[in-house]
C-alpha positions as CSV (number, residue, x, y, z in Angstrom):
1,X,129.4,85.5,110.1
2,X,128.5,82.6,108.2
3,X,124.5,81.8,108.7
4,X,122.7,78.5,109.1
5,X,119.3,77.2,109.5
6,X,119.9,76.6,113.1
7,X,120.4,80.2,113.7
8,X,117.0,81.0,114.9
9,X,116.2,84.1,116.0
10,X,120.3,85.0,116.3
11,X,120.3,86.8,113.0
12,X,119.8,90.2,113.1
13,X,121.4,90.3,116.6
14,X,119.9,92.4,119.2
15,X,123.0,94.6,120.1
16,X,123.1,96.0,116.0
17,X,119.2,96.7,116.2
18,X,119.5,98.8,119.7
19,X,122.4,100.7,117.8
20,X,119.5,101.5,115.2
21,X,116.7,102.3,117.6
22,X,118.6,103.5,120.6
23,X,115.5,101.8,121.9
24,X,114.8,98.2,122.8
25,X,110.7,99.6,123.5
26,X,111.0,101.2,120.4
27,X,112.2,97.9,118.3
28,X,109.7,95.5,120.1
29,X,106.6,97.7,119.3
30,X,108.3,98.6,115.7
31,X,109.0,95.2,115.0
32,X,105.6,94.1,116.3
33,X,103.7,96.7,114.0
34,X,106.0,95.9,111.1
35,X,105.7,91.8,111.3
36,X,101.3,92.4,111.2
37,X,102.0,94.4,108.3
38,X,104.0,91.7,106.5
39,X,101.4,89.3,107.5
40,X,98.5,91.2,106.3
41,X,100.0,92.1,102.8
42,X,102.5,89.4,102.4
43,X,105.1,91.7,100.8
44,X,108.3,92.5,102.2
45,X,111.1,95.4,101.5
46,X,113.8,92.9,101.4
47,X,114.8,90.3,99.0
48,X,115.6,86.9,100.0
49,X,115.3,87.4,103.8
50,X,117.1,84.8,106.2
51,X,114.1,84.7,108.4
52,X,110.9,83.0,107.2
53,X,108.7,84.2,110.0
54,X,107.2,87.7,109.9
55,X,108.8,88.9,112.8
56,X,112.4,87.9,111.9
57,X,111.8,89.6,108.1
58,X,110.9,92.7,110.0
59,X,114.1,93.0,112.2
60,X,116.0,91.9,108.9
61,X,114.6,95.4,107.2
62,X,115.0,97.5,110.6
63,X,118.8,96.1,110.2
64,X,119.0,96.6,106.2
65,X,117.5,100.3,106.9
66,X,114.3,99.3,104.6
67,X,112.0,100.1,107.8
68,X,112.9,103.0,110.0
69,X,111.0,103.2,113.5
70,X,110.3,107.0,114.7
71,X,109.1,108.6,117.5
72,X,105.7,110.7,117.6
73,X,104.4,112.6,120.7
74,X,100.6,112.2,119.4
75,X,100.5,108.5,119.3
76,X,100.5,105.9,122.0
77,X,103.9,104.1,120.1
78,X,106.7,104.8,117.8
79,X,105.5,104.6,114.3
80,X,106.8,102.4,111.7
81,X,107.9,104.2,107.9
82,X,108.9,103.6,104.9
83,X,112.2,105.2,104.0
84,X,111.3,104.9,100.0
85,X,107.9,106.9,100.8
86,X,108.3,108.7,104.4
87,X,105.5,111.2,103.3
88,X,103.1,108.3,102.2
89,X,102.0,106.4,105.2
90,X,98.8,105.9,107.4
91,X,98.9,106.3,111.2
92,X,98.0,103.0,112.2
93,X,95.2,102.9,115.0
94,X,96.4,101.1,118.2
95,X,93.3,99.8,120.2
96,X,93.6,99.6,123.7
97,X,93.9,95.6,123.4
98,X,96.3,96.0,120.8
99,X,98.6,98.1,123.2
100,X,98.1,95.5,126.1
101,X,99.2,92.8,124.2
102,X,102.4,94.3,123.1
């Protein structure tokens, strides 16, 4: 598929992200948690990403497999890990307004 700037938010398509989540709750609040990450730190996982908006960059590394989402039954949300350093990661806090607004 050959991509242009008019694509929007069509690239990564939903249907190949469900396949990788089995979860469209799972890839919102991912994605969400991901994207304030990117926009905190300013670094990303992937090179050259289509997307220039957070959110778009973060579905692009769900898709390239950079980011993988994973449940946990002690939080309040799936949790969002590196695959280079699954050992090395904090368990963000979710505040009660942060979970409303998702």
């Amino acid at each position: 598929m050959a991509y242009n700037n008019n694509d929007g938010m069509r690239y990564p398509s939903i249907d190949q992200l469900v396949a990788i989540t089995h979860s469209k709750y799972k890839l919102v609040v991912g994605t969400a948690k991901r994207a304030r990450i990117i926009n905190k730190e300013g670094n990303t996982l992937i090179s050259n990403p289509r997307n220039k908006k957070a959110i778009g960059i973060a579905l692009e590394e769900i898709l390239a497999g950079k980011v993988v989402i994973c449940d946990t039954k002690d939080l309040p949300a799936p949790v969002v890990l590196s695959p280079e350093n699954p050992d090395d990661f904090e368990v963000p806090e979710v505040s009660e307004t942060e979970d409303e607004n998702l």
